[in-house]
VMD Tcl script that draws the C-alpha trace (Angstrom):
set ca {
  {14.35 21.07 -13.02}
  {11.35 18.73 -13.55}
  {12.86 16.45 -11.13}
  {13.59 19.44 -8.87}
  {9.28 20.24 -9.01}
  {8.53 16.52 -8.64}
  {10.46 16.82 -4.91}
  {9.03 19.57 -4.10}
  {5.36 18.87 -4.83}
  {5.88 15.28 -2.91}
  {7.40 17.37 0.24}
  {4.29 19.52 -0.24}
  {1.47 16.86 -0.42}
  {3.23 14.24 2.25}
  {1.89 16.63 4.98}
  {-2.00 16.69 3.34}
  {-2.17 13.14 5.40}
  {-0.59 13.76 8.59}
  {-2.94 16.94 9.43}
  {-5.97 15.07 8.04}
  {-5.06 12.73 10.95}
  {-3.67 15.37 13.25}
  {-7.46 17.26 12.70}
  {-8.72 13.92 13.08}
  {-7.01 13.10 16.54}
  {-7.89 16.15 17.66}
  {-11.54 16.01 17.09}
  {-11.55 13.17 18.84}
  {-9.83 14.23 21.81}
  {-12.32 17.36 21.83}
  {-15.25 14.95 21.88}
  {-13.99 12.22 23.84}
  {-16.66 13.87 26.26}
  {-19.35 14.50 23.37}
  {-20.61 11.86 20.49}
  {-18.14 9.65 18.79}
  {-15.99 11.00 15.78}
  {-17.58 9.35 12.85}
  {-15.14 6.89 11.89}
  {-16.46 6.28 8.73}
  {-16.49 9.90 7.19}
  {-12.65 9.53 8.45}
  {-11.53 6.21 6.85}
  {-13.42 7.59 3.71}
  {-11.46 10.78 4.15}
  {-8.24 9.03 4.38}
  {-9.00 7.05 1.35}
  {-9.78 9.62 -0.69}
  {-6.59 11.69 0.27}
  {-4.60 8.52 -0.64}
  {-6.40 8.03 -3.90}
  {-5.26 12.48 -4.74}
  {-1.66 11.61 -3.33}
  {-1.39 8.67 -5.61}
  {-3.19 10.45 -9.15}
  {-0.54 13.14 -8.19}
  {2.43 11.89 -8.19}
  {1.86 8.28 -10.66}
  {3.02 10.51 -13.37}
  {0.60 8.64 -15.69}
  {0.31 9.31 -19.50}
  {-3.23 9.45 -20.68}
  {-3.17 6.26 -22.60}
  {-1.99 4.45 -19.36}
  {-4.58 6.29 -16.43}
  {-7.57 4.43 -18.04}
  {-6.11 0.83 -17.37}
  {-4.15 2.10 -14.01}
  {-7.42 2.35 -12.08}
  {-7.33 -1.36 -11.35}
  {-6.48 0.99 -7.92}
  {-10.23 0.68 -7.17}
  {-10.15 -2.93 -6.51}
  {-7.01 -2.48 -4.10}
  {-9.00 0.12 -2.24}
  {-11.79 -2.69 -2.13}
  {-9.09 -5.29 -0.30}
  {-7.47 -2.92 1.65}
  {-10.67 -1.90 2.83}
  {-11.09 -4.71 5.15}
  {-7.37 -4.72 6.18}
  {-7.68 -1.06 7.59}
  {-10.24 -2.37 9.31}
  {-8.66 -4.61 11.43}
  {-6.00 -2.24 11.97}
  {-8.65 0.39 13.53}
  {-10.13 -2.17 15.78}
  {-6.75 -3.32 17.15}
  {-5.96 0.60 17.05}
  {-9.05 1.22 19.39}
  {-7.99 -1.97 21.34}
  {-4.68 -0.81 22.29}
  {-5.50 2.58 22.98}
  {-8.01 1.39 25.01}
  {-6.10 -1.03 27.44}
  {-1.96 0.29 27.09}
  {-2.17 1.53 30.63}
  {-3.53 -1.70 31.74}
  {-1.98 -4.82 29.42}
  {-1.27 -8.00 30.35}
  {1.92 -9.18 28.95}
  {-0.73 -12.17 27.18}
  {-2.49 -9.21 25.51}
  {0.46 -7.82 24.38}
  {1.78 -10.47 22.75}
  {-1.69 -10.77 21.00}
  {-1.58 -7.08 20.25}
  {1.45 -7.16 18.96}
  {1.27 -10.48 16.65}
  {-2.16 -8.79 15.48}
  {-0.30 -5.99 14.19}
  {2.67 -7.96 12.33}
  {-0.03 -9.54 10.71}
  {-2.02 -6.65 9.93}
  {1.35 -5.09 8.36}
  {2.13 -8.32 6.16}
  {-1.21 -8.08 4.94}
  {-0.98 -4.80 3.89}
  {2.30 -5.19 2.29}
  {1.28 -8.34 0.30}
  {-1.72 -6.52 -1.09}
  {0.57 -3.59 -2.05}
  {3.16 -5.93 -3.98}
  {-0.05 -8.18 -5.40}
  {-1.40 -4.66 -7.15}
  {1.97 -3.05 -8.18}
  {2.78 -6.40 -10.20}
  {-0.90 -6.07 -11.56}
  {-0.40 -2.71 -12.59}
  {3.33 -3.56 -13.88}
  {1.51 -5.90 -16.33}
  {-0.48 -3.59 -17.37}
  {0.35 -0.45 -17.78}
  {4.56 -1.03 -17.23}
  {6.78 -2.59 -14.22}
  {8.20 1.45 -13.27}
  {5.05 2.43 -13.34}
  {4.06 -0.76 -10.65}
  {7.07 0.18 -8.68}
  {5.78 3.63 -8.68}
  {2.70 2.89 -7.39}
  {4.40 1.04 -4.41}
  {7.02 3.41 -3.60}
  {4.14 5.93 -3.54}
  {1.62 4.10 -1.42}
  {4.23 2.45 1.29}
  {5.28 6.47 1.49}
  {1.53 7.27 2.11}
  {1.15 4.53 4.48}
  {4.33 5.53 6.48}
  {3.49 9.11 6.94}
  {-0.08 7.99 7.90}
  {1.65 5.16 10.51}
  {3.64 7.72 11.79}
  {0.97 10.30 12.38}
  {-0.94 7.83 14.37}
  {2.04 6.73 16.09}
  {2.74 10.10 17.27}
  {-0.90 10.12 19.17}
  {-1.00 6.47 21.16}
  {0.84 5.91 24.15}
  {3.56 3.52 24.81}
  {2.67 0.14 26.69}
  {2.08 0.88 30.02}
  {2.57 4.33 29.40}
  {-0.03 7.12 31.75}
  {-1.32 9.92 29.98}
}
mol new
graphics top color blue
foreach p $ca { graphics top sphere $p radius 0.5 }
foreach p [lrange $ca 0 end-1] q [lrange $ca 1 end] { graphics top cylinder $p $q radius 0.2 }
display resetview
């Protein structure tokens, strides 16, 4: 039965990330005419729904959640790694009617290497937090957060046009 909630609750909170980004697509269609979308408030937003998604579902005992938030410093490296997967973001959505096939090799070798980054950081804090606080408990944390980071993929995916593409 407890297994039975845990599903359901995870089916229930793996859509809190793709309408954050669905609102957040469609605020900034509605104002591609008006000021910017402030990116910022959105990463932050993003972070922060990551962050609830993860406290969630880490199934944590309270002697382990004080020595789990080693989390922090992962947001602090992934930080910079989300970065440069906006920027390319805003690159490719600005040029995909018009790309070379030069600039879309760059594009996409940007992106591979974006995505290894990301998944190297992920591994680097679940064995961190394996030491720590117990290896199911790592694993948990990177079953959790490669979920997160899929849904979120996908939502973005769903709102950028294919190379070449005309919208």
């Amino acid at each position: 039965m407890e297994h039975e909630e845990s599903e359901a609750m995870m089916r229930r909170l793996s859509w809190i990330p793709v309408l954050l980004l669905a609102g957040i697509a469609s605020t900034a269609h509605a104002q591609s005419t008006a000021p910017k979308l402030n990116l910022e408030r959105a990463r932050k937003a993003l972070t922060q729904t990551r962050r609830h998604f993860l406290e969630g579902h880490i199934g944590l005992s309270d002697a382990q959640k004080d020595t789990f938030w080693i989390y922090n410093a992962y947001e602090q490296e992934l930080a910079p790694v989300s970065q440069q997967a906006n920027q390319l973001g805003h690159a490719y959505s600005a040029e995909y009617t018009t790309l070379t096939n030069a600039r879309v090799m760059e594009l996409m070798k940007g992106s591979s290497s974006i995505n290894k980054k990301a998944i190297d950081l992920r591994y680097k804090f679940a064995e961190q937090i394996g030491k720590k606080v117990g290896p199911k408990v790592g694993a948990r944390f990177f079953q959790l957060d490669e979920y997160y980071t899929t849904v979120t993929r996908m939502a973005r995916l769903g709102i950028i046009g294919f190379v070449g593409e005309q919208r």
